[in-house]
C-alpha positions as CSV (number, residue, x, y, z in Angstrom):
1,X,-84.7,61.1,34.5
2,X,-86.7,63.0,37.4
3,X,-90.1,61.8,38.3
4,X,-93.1,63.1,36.3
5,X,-90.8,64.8,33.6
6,X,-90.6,63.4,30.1
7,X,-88.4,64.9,27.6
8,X,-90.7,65.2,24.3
9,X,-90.1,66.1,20.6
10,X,-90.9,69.7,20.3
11,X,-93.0,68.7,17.4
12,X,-95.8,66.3,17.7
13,X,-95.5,64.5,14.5
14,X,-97.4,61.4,14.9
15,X,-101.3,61.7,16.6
16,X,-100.4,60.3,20.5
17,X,-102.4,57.2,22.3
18,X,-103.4,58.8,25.3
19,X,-104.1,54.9,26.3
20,X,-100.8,53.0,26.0
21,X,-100.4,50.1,28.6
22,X,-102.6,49.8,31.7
23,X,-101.8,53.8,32.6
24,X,-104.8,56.1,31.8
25,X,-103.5,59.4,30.3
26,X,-105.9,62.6,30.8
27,X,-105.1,64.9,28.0
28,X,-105.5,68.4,28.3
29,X,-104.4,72.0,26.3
30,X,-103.2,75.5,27.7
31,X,-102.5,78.9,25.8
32,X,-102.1,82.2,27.1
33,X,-102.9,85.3,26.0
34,X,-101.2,88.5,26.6
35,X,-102.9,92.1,25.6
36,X,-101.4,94.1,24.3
37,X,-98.2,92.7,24.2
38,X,-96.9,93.3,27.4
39,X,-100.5,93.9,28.9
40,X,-103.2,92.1,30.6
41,X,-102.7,88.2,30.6
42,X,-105.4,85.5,30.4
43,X,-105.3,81.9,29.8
44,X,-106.9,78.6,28.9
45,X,-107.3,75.4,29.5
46,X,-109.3,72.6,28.3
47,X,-109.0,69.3,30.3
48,X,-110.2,65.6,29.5
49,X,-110.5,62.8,31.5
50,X,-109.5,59.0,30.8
51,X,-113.6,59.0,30.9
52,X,-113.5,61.7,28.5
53,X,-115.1,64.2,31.3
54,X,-114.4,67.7,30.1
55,X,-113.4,70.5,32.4
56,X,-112.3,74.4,30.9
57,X,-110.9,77.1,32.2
58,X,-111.0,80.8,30.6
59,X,-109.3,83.1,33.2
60,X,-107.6,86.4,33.8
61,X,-104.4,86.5,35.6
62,X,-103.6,89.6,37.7
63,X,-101.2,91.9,36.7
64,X,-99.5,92.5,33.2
65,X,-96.8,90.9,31.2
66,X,-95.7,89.3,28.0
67,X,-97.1,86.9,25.9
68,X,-94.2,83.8,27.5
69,X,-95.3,84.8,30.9
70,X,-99.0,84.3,30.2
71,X,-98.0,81.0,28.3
72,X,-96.1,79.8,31.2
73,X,-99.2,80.8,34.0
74,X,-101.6,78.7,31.5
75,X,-99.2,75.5,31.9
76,X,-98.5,76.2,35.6
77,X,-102.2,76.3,36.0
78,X,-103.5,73.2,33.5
79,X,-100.8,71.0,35.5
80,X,-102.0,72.3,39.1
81,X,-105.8,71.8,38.4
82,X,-104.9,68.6,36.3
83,X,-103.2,67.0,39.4
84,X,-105.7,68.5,41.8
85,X,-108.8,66.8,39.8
86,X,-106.6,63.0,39.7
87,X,-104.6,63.0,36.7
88,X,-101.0,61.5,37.3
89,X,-100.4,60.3,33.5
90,X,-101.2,63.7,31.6
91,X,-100.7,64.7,28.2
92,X,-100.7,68.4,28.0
93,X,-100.6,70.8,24.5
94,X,-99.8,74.1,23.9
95,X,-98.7,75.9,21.0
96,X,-96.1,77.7,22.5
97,X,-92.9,76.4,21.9
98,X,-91.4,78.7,24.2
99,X,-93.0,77.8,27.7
100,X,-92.6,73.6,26.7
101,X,-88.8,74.2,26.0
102,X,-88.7,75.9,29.4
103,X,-90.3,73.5,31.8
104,X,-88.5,70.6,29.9
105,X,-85.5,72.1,30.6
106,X,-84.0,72.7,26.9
107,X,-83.8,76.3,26.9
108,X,-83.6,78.5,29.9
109,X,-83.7,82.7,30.5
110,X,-82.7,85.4,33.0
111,X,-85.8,87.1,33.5
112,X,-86.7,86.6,36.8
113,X,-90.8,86.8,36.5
114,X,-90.0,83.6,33.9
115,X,-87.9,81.8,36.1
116,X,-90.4,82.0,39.0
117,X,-93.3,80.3,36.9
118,X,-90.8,77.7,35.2
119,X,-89.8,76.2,38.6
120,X,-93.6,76.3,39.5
121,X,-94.1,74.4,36.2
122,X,-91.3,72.2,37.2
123,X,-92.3,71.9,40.4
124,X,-96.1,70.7,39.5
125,X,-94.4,68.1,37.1
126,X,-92.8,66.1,39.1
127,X,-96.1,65.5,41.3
128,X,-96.8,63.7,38.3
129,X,-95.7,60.2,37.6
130,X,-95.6,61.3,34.2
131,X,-96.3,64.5,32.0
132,X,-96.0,64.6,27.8
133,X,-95.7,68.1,26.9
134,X,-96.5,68.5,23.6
135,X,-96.1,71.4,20.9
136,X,-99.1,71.7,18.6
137,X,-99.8,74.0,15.7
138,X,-102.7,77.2,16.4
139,X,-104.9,75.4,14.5
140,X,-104.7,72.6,16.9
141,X,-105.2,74.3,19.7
142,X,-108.2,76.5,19.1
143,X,-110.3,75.9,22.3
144,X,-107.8,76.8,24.5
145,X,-106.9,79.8,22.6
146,X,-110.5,80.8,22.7
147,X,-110.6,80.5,25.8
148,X,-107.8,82.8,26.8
149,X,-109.2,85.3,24.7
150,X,-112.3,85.1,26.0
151,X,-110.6,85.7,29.7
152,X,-109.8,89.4,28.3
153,X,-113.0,89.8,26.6
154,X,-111.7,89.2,22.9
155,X,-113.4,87.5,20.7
156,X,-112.1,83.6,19.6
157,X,-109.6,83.4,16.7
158,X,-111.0,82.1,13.6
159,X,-109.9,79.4,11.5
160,X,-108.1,80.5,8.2
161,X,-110.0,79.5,5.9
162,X,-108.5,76.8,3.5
163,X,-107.1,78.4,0.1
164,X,-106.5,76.8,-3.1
165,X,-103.9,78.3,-5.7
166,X,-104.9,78.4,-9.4
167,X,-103.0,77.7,-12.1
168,X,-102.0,80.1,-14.6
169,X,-102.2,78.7,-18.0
């Protein structure tokens, strides 16, 4: 296996210990937002150090594109400012299943704007002496959703609320 990249269940199934073992994980979540779809991107990112120092990040990226594309420059950009602020055992989020298939290598496309931001992502991981990417429901990942949204001056999604069925008698 290459430095820094860890094949991970697309699914996180089980809640991970970010403190396994003498290595201090930083944990941190991306999304991207794309408006409309293709349109103006923005993205994420909420950061946490083994201290549990918070950093965010609500940004627009320049240009236009699709949603993947925007997914992909809010992982690229969670792992650079990750590295760049000490992390080298990172666990990073994201609900899209799409961009953490692509930097882990278990799916792959054509389009040549994706391909340019999965090698960055690939690229950025392997700095790393190791990187969990992780796929996480919406729900889950709420700040950094917010966050991109808030980079294209939308406002955050809400939470659905929870619904009970009745029972017909």
């Amino acid at each position: 296996m290459r430095r820094g990249i860890v094949s991970s269940s697309p699914v996180c199934s089980k809640r991970f210990e970010p403190n396994i073992g003498a290595q201090a994980y930083w944990q941190g979540w991306f999304d991207g937002a794309a408006l409309p779809n293709p349109g103006k991107l923005g993205i994420g990112i909420v950061l946490v150090s083994p201290a549990g120092i918070r950093s965010e990040t609500s940004a627009p990226v320049g240009g236009s594109g699709c949603n993947n594309e925007a997914e992909l420059h809010a992982l690229c950009t969670a792992l650079e400012l990750a590295f760049d602020a000490g992390a080298r055992h990172l666990l990073l989020q994201g609900d899209s299943d799409v961009a953490i298939r692509y930097a882990l290598g278990t799916d792959s496309t054509r389009i040549a704007r994706l391909v340019v931001l999965i090698d960055r992502a690939r690229e950025s991981m392997r700095r790393f002496e190791e990187v969990r990417l992780v796929w996480v429901p919406r729900h889950r990942n709420l700040e950094a959703d917010g966050l991109s949204r808030q980079a294209l001056d939308l406002p955050a999604t809400r939470p659905k609320a929870a619904t009970r069925r009745r029972r017909s008698r």
